[in-house]
PDB file of N, CA, C and O in Angstrom, chain B, residues numbered from 101:
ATOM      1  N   UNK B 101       0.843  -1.187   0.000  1.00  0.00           N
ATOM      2  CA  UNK B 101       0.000   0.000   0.000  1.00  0.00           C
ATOM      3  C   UNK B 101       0.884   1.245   0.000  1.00  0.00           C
ATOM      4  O   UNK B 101       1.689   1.484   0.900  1.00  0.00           O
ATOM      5  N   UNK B 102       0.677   2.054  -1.110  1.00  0.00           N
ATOM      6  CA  UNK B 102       1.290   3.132  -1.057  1.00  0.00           C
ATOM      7  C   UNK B 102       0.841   4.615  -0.237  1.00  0.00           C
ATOM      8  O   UNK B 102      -0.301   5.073  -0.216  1.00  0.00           O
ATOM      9  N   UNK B 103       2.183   5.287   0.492  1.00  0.00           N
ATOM     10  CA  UNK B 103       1.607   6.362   1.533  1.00  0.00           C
ATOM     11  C   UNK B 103       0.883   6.971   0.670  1.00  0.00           C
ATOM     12  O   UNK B 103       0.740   6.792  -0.540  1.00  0.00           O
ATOM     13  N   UNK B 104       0.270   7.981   1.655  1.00  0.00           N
ATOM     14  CA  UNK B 104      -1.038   9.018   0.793  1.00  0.00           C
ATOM     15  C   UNK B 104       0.205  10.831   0.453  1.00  0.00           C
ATOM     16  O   UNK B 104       1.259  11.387   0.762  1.00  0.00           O
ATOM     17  N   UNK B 105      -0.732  10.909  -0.169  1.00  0.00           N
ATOM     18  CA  UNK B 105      -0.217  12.289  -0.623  1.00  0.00           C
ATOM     19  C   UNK B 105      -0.331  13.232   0.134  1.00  0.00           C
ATOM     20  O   UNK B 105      -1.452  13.562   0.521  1.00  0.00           O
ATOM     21  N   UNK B 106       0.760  13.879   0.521  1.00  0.00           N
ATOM     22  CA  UNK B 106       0.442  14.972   2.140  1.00  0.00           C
ATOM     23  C   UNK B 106      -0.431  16.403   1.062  1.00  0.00           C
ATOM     24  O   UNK B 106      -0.679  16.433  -0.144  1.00  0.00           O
ATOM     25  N   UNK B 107      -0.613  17.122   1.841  1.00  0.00           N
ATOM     26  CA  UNK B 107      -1.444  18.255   1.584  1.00  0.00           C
ATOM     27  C   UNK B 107      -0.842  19.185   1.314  1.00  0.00           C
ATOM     28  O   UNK B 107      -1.367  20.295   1.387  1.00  0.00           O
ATOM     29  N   UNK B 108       0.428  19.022   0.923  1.00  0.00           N
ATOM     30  CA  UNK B 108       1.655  20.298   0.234  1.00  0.00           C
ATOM     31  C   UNK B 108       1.726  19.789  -1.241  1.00  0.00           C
ATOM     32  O   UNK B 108       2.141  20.549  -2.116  1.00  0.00           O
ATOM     33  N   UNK B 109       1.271  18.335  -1.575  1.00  0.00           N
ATOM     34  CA  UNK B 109       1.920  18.005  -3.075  1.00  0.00           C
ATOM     35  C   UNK B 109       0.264  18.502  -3.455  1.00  0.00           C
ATOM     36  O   UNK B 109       0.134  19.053  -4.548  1.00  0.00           O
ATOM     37  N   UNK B 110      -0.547  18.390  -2.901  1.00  0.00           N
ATOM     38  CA  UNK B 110      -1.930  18.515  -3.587  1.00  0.00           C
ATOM     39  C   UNK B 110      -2.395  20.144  -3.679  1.00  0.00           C
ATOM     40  O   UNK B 110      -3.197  20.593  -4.497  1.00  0.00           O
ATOM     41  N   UNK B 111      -1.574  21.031  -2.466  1.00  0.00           N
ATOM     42  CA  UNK B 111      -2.143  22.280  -2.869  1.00  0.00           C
ATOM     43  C   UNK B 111      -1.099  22.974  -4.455  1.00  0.00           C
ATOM     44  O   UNK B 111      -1.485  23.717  -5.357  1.00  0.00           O
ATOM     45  N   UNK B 112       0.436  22.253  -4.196  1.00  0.00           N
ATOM     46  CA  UNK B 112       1.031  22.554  -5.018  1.00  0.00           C
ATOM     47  C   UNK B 112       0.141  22.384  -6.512  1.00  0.00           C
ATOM     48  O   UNK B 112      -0.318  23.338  -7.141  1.00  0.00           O
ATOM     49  N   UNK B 113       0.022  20.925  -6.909  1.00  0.00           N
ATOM     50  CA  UNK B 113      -0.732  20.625  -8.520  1.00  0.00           C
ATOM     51  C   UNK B 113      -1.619  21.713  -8.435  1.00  0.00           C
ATOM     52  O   UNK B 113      -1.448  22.534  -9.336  1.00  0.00           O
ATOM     53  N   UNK B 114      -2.641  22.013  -7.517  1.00  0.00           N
ATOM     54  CA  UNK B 114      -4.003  22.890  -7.347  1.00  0.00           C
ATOM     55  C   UNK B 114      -3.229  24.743  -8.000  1.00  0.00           C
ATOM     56  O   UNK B 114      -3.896  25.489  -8.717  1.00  0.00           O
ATOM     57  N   UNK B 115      -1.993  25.038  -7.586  1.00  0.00           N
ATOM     58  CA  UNK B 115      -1.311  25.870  -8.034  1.00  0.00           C
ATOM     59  C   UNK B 115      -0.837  25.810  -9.042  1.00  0.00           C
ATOM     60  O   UNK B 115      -1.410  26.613  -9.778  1.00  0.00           O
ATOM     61  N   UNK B 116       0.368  24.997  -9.834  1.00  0.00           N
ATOM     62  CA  UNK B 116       0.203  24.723 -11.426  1.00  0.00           C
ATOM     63  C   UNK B 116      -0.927  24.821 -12.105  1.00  0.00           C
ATOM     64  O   UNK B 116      -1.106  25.581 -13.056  1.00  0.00           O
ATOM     65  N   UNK B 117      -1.924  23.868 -11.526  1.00  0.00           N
ATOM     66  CA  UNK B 117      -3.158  23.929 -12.639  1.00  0.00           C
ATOM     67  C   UNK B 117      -3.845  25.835 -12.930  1.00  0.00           C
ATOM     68  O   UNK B 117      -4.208  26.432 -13.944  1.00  0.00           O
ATOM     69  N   UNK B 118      -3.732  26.272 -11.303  1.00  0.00           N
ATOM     70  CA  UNK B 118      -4.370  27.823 -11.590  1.00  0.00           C
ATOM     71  C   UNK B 118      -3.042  28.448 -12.540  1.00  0.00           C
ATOM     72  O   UNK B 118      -3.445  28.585 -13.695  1.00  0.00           O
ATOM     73  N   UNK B 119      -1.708  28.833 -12.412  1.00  0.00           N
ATOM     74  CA  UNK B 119      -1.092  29.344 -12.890  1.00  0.00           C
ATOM     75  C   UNK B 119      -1.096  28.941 -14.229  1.00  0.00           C
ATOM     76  O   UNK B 119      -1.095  29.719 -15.183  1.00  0.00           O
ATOM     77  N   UNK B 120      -1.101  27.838 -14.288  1.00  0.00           N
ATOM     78  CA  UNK B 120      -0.914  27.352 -16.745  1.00  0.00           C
ATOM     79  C   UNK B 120      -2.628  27.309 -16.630  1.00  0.00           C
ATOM     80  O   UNK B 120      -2.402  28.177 -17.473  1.00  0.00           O
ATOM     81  N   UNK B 121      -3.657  27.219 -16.500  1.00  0.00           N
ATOM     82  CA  UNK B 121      -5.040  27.956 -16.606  1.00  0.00           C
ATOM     83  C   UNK B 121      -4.760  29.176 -17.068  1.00  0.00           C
ATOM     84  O   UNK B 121      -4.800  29.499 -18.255  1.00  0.00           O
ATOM     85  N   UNK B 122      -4.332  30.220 -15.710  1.00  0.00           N
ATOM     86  CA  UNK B 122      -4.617  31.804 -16.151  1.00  0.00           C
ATOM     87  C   UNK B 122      -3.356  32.195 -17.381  1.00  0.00           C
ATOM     88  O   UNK B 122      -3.195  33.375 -17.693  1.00  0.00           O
ATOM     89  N   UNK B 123      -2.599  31.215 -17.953  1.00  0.00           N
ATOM     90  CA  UNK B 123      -1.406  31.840 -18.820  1.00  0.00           C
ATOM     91  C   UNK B 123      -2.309  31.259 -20.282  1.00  0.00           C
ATOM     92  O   UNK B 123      -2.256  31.881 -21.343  1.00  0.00           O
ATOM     93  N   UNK B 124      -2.928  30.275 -20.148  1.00  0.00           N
ATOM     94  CA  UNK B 124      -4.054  29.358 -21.325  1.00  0.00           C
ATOM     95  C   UNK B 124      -2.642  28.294 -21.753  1.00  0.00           C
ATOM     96  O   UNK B 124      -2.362  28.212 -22.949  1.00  0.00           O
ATOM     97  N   UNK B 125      -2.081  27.772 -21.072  1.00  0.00           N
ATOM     98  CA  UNK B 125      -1.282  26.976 -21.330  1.00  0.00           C
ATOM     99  C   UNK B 125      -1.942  25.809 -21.551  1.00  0.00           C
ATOM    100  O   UNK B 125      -3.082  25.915 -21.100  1.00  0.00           O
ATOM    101  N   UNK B 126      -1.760  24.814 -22.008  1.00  0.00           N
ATOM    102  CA  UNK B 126      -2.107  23.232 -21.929  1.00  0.00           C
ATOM    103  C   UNK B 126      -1.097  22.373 -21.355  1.00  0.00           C
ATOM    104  O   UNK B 126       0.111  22.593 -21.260  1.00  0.00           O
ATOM    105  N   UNK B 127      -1.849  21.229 -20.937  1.00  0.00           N
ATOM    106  CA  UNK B 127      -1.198  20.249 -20.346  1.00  0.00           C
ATOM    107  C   UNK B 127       0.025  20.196 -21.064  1.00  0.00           C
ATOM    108  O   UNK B 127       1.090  20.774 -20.848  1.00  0.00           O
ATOM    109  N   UNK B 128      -0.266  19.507 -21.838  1.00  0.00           N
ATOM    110  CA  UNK B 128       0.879  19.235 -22.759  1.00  0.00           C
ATOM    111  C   UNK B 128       2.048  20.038 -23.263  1.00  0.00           C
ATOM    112  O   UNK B 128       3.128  19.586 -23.643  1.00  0.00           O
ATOM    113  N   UNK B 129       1.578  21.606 -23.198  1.00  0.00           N
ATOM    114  CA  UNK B 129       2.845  22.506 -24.036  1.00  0.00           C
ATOM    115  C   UNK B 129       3.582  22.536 -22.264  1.00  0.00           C
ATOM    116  O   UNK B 129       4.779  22.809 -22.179  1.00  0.00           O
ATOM    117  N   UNK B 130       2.722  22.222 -20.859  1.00  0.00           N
ATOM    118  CA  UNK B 130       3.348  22.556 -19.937  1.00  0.00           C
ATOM    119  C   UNK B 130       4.620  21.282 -20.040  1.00  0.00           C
ATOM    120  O   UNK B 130       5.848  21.369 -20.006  1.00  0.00           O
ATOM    121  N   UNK B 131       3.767  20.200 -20.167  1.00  0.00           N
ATOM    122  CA  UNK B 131       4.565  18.697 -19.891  1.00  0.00           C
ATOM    123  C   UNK B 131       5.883  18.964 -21.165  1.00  0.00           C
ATOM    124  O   UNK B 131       6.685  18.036 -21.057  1.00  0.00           O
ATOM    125  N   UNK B 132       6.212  19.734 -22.053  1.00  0.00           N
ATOM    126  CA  UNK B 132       7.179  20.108 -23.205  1.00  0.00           C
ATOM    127  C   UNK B 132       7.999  20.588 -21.974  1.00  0.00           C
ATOM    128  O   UNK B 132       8.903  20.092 -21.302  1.00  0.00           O
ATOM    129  N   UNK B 133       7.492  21.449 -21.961  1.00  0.00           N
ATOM    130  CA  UNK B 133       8.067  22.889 -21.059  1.00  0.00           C
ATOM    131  C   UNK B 133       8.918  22.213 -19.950  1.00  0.00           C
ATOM    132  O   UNK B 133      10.047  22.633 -19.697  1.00  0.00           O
ATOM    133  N   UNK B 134       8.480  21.375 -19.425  1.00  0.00           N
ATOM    134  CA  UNK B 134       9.267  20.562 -18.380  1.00  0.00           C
ATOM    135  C   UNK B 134       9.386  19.452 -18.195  1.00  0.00           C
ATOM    136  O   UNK B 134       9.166  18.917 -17.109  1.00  0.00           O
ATOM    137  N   UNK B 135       9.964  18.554 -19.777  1.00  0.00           N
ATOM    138  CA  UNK B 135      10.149  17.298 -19.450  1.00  0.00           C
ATOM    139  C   UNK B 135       9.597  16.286 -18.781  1.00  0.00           C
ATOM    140  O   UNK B 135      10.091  15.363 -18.134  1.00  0.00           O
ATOM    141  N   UNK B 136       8.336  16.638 -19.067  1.00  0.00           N
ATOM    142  CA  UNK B 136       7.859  15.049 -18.228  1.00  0.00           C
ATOM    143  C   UNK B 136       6.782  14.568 -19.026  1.00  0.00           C
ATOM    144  O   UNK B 136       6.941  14.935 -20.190  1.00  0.00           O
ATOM    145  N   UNK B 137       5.762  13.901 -18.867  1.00  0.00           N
ATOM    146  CA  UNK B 137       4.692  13.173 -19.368  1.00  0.00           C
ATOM    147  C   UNK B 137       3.733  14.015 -19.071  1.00  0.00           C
ATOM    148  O   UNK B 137       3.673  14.655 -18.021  1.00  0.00           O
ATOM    149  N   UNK B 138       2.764  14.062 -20.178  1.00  0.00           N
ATOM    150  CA  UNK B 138       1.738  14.856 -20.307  1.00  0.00           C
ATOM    151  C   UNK B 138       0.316  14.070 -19.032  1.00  0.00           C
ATOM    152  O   UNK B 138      -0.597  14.706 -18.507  1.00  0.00           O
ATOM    153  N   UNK B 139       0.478  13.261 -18.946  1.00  0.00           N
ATOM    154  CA  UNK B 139       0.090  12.177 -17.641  1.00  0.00           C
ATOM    155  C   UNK B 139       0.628  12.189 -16.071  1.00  0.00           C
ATOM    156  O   UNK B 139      -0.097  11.824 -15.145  1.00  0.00           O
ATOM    157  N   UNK B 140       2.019  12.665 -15.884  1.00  0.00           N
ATOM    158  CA  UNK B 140       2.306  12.934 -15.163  1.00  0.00           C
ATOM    159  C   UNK B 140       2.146  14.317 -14.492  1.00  0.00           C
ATOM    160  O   UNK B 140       2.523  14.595 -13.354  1.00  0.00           O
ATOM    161  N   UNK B 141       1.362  15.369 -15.603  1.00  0.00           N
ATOM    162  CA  UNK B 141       1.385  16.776 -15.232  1.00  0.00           C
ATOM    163  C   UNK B 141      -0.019  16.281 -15.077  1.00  0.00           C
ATOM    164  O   UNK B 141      -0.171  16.827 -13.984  1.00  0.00           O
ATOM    165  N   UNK B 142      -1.028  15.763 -15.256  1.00  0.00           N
ATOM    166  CA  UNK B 142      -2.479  15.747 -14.798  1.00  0.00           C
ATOM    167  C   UNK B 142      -2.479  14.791 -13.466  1.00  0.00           C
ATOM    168  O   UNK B 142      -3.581  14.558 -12.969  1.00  0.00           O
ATOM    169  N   UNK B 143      -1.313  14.223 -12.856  1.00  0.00           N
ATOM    170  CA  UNK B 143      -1.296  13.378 -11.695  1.00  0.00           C
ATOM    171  C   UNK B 143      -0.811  14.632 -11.015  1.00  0.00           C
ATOM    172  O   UNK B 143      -1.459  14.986 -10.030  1.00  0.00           O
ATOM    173  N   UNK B 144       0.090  15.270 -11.333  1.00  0.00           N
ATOM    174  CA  UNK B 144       0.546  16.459  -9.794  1.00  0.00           C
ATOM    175  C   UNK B 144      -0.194  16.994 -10.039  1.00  0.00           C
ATOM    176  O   UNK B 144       0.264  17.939  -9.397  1.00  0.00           O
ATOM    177  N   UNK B 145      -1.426  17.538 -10.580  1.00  0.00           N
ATOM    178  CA  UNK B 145      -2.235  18.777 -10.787  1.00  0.00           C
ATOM    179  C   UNK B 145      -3.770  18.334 -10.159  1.00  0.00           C
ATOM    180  O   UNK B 145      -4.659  19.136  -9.873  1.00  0.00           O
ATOM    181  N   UNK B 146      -3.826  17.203 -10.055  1.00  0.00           N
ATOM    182  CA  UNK B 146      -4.982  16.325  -9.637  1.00  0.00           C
ATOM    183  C   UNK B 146      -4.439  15.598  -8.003  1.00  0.00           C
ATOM    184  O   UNK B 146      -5.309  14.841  -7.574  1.00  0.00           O
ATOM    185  N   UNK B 147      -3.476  15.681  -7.281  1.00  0.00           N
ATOM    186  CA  UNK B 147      -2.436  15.658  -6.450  1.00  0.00           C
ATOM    187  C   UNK B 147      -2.572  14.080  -6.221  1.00  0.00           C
ATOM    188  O   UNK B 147      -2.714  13.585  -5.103  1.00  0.00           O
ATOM    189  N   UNK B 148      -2.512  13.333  -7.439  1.00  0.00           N
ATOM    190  CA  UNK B 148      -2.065  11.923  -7.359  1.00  0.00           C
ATOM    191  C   UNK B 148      -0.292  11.985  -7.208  1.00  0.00           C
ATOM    192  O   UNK B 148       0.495  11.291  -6.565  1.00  0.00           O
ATOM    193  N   UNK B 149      -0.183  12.688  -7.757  1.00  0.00           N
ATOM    194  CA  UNK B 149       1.470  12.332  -8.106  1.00  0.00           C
ATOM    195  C   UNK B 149       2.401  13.089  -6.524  1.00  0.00           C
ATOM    196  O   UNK B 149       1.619  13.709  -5.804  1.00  0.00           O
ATOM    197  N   UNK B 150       3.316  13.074  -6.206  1.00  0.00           N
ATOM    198  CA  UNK B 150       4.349  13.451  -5.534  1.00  0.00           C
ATOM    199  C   UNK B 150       5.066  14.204  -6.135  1.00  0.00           C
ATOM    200  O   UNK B 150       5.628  13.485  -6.961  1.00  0.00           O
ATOM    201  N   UNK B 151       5.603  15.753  -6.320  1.00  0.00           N
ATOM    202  CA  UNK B 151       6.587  16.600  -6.988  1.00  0.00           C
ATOM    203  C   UNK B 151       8.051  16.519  -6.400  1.00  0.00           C
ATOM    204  O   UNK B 151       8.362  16.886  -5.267  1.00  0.00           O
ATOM    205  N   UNK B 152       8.881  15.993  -7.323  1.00  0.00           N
ATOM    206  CA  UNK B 152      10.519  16.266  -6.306  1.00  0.00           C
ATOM    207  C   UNK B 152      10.750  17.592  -6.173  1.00  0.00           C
ATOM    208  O   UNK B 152      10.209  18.553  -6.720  1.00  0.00           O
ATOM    209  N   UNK B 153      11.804  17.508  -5.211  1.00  0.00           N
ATOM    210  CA  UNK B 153      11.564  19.599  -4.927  1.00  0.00           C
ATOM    211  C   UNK B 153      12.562  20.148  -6.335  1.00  0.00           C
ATOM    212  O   UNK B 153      12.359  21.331  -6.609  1.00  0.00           O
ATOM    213  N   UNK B 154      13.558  19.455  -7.203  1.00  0.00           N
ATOM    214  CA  UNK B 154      14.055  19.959  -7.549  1.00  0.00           C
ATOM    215  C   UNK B 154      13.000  20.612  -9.335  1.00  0.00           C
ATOM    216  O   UNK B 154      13.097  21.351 -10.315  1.00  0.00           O
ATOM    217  N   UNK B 155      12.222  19.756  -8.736  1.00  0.00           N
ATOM    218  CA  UNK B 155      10.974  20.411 -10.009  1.00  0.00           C
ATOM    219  C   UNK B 155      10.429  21.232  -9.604  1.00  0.00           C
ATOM    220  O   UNK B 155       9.433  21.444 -10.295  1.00  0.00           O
ATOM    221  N   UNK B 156      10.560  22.236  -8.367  1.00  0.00           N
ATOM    222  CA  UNK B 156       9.947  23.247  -8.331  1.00  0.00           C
ATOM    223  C   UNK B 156      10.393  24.139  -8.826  1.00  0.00           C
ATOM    224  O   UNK B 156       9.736  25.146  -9.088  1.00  0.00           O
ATOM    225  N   UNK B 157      11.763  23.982  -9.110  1.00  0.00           N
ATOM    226  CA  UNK B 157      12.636  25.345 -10.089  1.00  0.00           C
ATOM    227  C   UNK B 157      11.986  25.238 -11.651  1.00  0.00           C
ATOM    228  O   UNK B 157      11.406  26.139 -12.259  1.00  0.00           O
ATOM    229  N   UNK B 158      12.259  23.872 -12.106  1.00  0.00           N
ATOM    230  CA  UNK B 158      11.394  23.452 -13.392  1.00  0.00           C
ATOM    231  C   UNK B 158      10.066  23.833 -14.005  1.00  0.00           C
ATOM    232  O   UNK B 158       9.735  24.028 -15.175  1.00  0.00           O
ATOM    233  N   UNK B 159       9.562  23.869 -13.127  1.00  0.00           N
ATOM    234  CA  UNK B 159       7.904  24.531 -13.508  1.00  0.00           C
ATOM    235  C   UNK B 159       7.920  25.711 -13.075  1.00  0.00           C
ATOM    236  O   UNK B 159       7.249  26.415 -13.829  1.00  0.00           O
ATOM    237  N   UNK B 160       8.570  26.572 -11.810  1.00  0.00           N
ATOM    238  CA  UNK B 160       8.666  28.004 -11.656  1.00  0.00           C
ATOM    239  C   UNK B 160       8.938  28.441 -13.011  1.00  0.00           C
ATOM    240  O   UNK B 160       8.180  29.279 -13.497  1.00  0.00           O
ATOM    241  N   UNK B 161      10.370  27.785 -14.014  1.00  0.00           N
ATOM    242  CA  UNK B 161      10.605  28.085 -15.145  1.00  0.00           C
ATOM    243  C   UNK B 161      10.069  27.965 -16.535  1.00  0.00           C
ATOM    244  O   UNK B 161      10.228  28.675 -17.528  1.00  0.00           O
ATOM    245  N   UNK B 162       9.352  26.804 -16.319  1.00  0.00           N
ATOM    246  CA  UNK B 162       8.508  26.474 -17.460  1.00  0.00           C
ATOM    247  C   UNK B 162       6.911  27.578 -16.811  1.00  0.00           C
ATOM    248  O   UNK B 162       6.030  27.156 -17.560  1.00  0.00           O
ATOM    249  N   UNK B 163       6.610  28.054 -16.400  1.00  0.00           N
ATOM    250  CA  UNK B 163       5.455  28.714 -15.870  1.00  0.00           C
ATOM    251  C   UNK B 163       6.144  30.334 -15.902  1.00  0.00           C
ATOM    252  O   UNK B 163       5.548  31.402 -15.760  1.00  0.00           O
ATOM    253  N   UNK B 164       7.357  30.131 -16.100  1.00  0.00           N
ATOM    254  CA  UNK B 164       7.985  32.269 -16.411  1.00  0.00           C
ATOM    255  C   UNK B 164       7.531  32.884 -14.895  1.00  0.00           C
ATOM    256  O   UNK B 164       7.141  34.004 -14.566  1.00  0.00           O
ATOM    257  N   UNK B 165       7.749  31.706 -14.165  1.00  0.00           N
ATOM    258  CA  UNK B 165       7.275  32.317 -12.781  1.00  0.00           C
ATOM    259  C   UNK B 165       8.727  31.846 -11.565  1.00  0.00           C
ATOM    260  O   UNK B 165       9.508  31.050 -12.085  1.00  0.00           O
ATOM    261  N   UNK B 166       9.016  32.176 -10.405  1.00  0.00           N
ATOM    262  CA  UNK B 166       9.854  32.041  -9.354  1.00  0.00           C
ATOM    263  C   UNK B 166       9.587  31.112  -8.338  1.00  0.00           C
ATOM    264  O   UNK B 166       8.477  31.232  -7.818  1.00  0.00           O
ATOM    265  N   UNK B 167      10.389  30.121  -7.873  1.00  0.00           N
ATOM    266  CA  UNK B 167       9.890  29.077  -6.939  1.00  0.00           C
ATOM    267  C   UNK B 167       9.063  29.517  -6.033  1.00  0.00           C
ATOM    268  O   UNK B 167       8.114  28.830  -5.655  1.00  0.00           O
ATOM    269  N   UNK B 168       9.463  31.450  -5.284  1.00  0.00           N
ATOM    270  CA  UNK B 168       8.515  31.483  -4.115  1.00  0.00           C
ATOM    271  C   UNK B 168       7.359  31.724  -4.481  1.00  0.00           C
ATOM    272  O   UNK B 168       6.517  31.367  -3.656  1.00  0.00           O
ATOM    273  N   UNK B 169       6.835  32.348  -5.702  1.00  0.00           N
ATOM    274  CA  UNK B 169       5.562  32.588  -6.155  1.00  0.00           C
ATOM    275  C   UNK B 169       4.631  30.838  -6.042  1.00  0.00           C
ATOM    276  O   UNK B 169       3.743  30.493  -5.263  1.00  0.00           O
ATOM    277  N   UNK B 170       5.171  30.220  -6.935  1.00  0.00           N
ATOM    278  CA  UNK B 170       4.822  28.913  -6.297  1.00  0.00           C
ATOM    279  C   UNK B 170       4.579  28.091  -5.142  1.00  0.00           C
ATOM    280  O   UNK B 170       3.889  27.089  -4.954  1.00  0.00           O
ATOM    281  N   UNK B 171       5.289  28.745  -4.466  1.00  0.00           N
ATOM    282  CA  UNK B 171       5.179  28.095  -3.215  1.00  0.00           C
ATOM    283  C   UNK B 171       3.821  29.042  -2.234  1.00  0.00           C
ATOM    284  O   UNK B 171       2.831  28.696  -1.589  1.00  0.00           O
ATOM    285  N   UNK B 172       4.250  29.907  -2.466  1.00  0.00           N
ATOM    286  CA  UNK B 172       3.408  31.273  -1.494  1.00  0.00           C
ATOM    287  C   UNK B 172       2.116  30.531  -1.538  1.00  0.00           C
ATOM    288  O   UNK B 172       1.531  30.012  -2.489  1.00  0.00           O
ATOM    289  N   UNK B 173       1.736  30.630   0.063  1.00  0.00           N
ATOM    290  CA  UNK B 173       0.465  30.219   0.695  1.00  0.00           C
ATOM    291  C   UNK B 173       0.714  28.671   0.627  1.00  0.00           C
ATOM    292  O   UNK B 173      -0.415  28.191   0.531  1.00  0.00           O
ATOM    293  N   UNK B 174       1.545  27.748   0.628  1.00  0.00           N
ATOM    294  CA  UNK B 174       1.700  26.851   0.471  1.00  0.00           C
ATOM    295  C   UNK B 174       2.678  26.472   1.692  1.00  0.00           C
ATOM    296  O   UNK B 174       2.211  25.768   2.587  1.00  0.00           O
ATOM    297  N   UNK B 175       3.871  26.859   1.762  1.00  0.00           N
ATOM    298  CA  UNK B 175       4.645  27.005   3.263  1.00  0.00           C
ATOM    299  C   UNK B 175       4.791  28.219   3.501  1.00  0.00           C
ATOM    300  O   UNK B 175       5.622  28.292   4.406  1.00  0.00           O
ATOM    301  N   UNK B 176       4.458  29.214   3.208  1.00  0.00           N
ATOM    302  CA  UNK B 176       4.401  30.224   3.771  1.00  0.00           C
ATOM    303  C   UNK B 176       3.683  31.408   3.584  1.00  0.00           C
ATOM    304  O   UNK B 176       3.828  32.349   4.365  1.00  0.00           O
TER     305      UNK B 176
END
């Protein structure tokens, strides 16, 4: 049985999804944008998936946005 998803990876996806929403990005030009599976960006955004932290620089960058903007209201 796999652990559950804490409530930092799920508000995080909930944040990608608003930020590539309000830019009209798509899944997919995001999943370009940062190397991963267009499946794997609807699992962190839906907070199935787990984000490594070093993908928070990755999508800050693929999103033209800064890790703390991402993070804000999230740890702090």
């Amino acid at each position: 049985m796999s652990k559950p998803i804490e409530a930092c990876h799920i508000a995080f996806g909930i944040r990608i999804r608003m930020i590539r929403e309000t830019l009209g990005i798509t899944q997919d030009e995001l999943s370009k944008r940062v190397n991963l599976e267009r499946t794997s960006i609807v699992n962190i955004e839906t907070g199935r998936q787990r984000v490594l932290l070093h993908y928070i620089d990755v999508f800050a960058s693929g999103l033209g946005t800064s890790p703390k903007h991402l993070l804000k209201g999230i740890y702090w």
